[in-house]
N, C-alpha and C positions, 0 to 999 in steps of 0.2 A: 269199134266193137271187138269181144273178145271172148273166145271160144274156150268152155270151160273142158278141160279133158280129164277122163277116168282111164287111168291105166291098169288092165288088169294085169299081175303076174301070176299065172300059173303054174309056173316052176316054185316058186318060194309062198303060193299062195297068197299074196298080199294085192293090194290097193293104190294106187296114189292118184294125185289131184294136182293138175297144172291148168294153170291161164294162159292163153297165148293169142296174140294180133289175130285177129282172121287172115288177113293176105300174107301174115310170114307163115301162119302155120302151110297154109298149099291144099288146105281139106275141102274148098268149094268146088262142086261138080262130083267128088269122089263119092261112091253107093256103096252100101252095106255088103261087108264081103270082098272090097277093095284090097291092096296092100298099101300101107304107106308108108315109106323110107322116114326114121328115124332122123335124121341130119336136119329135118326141116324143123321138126320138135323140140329140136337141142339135145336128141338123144343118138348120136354119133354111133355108127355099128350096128343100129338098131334096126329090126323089121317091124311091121304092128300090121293088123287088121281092122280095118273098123266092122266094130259090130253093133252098132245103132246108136243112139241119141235121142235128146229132144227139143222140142222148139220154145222161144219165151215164155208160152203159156202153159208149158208143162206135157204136151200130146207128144207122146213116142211116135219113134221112125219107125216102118214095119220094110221088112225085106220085100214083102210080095206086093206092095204096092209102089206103082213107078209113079217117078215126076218129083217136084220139089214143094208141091203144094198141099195143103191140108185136105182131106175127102173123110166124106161118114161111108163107111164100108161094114157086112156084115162079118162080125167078129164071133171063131169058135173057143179060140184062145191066146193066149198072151204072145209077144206085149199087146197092151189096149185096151183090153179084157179077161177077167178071172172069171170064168163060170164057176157058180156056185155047184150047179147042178151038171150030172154026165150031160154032154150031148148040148146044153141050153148055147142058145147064139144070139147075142146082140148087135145092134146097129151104133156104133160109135165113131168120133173123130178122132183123125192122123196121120202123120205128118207119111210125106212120103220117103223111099229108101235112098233120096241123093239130096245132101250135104248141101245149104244155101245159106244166103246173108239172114236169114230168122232162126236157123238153127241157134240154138242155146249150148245145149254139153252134147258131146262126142264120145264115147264108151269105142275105147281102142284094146285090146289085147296082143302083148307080144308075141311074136312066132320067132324072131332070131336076136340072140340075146350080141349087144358089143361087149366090147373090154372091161370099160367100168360099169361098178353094179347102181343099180336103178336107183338105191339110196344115197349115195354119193350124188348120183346125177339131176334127181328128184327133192335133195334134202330131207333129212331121214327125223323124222319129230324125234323129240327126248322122250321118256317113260315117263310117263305121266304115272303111271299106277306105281308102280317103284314109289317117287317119291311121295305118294299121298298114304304109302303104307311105311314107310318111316316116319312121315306128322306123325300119324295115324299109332306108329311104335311109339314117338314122347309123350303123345296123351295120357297115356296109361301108368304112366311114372307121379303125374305130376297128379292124377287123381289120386293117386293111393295116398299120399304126402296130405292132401285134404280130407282123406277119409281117415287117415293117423291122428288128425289136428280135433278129429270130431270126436273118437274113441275117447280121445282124454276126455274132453268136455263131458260124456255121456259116464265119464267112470265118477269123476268129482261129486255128481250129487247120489250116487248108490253109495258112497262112501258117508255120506250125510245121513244118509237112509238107515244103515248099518248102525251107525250110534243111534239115533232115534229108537232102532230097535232093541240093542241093549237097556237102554233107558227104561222104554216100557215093559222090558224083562220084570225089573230089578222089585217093583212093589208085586209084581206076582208072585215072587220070591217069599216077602215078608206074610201076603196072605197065606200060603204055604203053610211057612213056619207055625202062624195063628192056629190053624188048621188042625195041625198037626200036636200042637198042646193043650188044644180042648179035648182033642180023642183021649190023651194023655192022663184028663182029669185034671189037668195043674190048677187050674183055676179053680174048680170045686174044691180041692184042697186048701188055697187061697182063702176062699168064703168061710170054711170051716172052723178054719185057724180064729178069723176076725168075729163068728160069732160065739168061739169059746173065750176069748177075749173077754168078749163083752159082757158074757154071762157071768164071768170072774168078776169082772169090775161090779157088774151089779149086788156081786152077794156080798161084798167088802162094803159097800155100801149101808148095803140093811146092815151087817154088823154093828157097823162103828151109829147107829139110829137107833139101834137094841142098849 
């Protein structure tokens, strides 16, 4: 079995997470508020605190309650219980403030720091957010290049449209003109011409009948 540890740091404000043997870590029997020498941790130079845990099922260690066994105790506030309300107190289970074989995680805090830093000692994850905002930077190249690819496509039939439109210009045009040589009278003038023509030809007619 194997004891899952939370290290706090203080000083740099950070986190980390180690697995360790139960019998090499050296944590069984030690209570909340203990000190425990780093060397046994694998953290060389180091001092730490324990300041609580919990067991397989999840029930936190409370300081004020002794022994290694689980108890339903009345609870004003955390761990174990959040009052909603000022003052409100429940009856809950959990574990007590000394370190045994069902203990699950272990929350240690260091008080004296060794040589090498905790990242080094601990293994220090990579940036994850670094490189998910450079993906995150070529996305944005390789959209515009598809949104370039569409612009054309969307310009090709406006350009279709545009002749269409000249086109249906063009006999507006000639109504226009029409328009514009009735007001004119050209046409009346037209008619007038064809029926003195005609009156001509008819009286050359009667003549040549006389």
């Amino acid at each position: 079995m194997n004891f899952k540890l939370v290290i706090s740091d203080p000083k740099h404000k950070k986190a980390y997470q180690k697995e360790i043997d139960q019998g090499q870590a050296g944590l069984i029997g030690k209570k909340i508020g203990d000190k425990v020498p780093g060397n046994s941790l694998g953290l060389t130079g180091y001092e730490l605190e324990l300041t609580g845990g919990s067991d397989k099922q999840g029930f936190p260690m409370r300081r004020d309650v002794d022994g290694i066994g689980r108890k339903k105790v009345l609870l004003a506030m955390p761990p174990g219980f959040h009052p909603k309300i000022r003052g409100q107190r429940k009856r809950k289970s959990v574990r007590g403030n000394t370190v045994s074989a069902d203990t699950s995680q272990v929350n240690l805090k260091v008080l004296t720091y060794g040589k090498e830093a905790l990242d080094k000692l601990l293994g220090a994850k990579s940036k994850p957010k670094e490189d998910e905002a450079k993906k995150e930077g070529a996305k944005p190249e390789a959209k515009t290049e598809e949104k370039a690819i569409e612009e054309k496509k969307e310009e090709k039939p406006s350009e279709g449209k545009a002749e269409e439109e000249k086109v249906a210009e063009e006999p507006k045009k000639e109504d226009t003109a029409e328009k514009a040589e009735e007001k004119m009278g050209v046409k009346d003038l037209e008619k007038a011409e064809k029926e003195a023509k005609e009156s001509e030809d008819n009286e050359k007619k009667d003549d040549k009948k006389k």
